[in-house]
N, C-alpha and C positions, 0 to 999 in steps of 0.2 A: 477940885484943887484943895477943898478946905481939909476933904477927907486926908489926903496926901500930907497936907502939913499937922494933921492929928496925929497920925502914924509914923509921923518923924517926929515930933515931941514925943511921943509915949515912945520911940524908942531909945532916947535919951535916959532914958530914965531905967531902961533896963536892961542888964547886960546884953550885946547881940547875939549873943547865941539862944539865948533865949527867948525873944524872936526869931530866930532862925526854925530853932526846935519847933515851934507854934506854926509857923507859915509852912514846913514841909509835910510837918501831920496833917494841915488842916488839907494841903495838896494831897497827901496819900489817902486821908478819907475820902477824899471826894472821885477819887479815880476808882477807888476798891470797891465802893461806897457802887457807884455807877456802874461798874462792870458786872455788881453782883445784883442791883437790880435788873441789868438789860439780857441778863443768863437766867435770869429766874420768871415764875409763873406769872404772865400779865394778869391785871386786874382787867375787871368786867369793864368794853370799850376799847383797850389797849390791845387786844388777841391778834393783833390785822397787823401791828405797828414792825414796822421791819430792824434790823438790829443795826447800827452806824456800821463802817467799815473799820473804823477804829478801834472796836468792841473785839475783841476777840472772844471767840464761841469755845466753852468749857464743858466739855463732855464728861459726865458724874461716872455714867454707866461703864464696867470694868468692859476691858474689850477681850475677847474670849480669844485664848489661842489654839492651834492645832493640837496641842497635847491635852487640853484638858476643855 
């Protein structure tokens, strides 16, 4: 609760969009941020760990067509 009424004084103080700006980047890093760790090469331990459902899977590799 204390954190909440910290974050509503500091946002008095400073226009809201500019919070706004701050809390959706912080949200876009942590989703891109996440998606591109659970697509990428696990560290030593992690190799086993299955990917959420949420994650959607990003294939690097071009996919080859019949003509070429």
């Amino acid at each position: 609760m204390l954190i909440l009424l910290n974050f509503l004084a500091a946002t008095t103080k400073f226009p809201t969009y500019f919070v706004a700006v701050y809390v959706v980047g912080f949200i876009a890093a942590v989703t891109i941020g996440s998606i591109a760790w659970y697509n990428s090469t696990k560290p030593a331990g992690w190799e086993d760990t299955e990917r959420p459902n949420i994650v959607p899977k990003i294939d690097l590799e071009p996919k080859q067509t019949k003509d070429g």
